[in-house]
C-alpha positions as CSV (number, residue, x, y, z in Angstrom):
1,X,-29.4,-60.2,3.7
2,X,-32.1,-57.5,3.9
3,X,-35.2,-58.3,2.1
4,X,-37.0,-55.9,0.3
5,X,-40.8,-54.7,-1.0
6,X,-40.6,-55.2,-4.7
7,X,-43.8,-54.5,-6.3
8,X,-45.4,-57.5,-7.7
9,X,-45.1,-56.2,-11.4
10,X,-41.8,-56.5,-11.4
11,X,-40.9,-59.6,-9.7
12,X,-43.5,-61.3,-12.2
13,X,-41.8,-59.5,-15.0
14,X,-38.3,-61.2,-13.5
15,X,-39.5,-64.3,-13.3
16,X,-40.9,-64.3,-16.7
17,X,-37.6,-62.8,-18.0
18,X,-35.6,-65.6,-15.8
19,X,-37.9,-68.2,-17.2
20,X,-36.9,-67.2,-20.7
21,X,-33.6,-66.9,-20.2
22,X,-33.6,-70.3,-18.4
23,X,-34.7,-71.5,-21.9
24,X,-32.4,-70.0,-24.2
25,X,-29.2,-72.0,-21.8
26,X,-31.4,-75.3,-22.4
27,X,-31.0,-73.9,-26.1
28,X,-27.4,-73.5,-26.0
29,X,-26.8,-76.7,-24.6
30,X,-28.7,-78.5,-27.1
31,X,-26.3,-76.4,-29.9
32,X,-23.3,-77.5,-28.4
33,X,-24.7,-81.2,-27.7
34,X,-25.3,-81.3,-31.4
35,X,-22.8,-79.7,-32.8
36,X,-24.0,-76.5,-34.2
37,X,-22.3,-73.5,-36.2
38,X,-19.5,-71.8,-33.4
39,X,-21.5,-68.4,-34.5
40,X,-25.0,-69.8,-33.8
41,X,-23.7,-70.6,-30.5
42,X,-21.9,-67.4,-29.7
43,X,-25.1,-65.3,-30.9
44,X,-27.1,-67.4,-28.7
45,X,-24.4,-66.9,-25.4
46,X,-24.8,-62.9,-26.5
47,X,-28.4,-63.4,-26.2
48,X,-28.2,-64.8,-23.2
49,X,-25.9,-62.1,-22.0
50,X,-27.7,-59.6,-22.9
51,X,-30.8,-60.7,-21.3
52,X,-29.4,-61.4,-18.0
53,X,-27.7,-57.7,-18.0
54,X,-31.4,-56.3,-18.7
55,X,-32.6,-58.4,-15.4
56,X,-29.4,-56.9,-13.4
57,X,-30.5,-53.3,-15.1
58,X,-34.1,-53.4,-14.0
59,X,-33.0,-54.8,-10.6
60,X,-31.0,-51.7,-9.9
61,X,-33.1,-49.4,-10.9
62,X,-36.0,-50.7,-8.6
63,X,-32.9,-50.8,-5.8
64,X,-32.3,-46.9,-6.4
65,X,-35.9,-46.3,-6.9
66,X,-36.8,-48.1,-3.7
67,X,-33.9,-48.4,-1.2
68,X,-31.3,-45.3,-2.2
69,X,-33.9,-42.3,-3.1
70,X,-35.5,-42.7,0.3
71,X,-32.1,-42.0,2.0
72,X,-31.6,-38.4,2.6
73,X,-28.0,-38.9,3.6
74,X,-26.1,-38.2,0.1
75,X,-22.7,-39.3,1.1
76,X,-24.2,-42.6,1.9
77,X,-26.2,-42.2,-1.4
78,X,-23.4,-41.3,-3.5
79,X,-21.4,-44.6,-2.0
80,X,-24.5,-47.0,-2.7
81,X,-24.3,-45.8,-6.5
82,X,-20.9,-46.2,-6.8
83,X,-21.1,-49.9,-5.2
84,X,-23.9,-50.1,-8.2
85,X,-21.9,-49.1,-10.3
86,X,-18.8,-51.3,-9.8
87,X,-21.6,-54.8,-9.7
88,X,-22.9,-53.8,-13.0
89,X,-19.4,-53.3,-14.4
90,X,-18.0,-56.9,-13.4
């Protein structure tokens, strides 16, 4: 796996954002370990969701910012978005 040069910034922004996420799962399971209202749970798992697709978001731009605009080859540009594009969409 290639490693990369991601500004410090953003990987303490990441963790932060991890870190939070990391506590709203303890959060869920405490809901479900005591029972709470099915909608309070699924709010919470959308929360979650949404989170984790903002850390995927930010992680891709910094990829295109860092790793795809400094290739001058655009076929092999246009293939690294698509790839992008077909993570983000799973």
């Amino acid at each position: 796996m290639a490693k990369t040069n991601r500004e410090e910034k953003l990987k303490l922004d990441l963790i932060k954002q991890l870190k939070i996420i990391n506590g709203q799962v303890t959060g869920l399971i405490n809901q479900i370990e005591n029972d709470k209202y099915c909608i309070d749970i699924i709010n919470q798992v959308n929360a979650v969701r949404a989170s984790l697709h903002s850390v995927s978001k930010k992680l891709i731009t910094d990829h295109i910012d860092g790793c795809v605009k400094s290739d001058k080859n655009n076929e092999k540009y246009i293939e690294e978005i698509k790839n992008l594009i077909d993570k983000i969409s799973r």
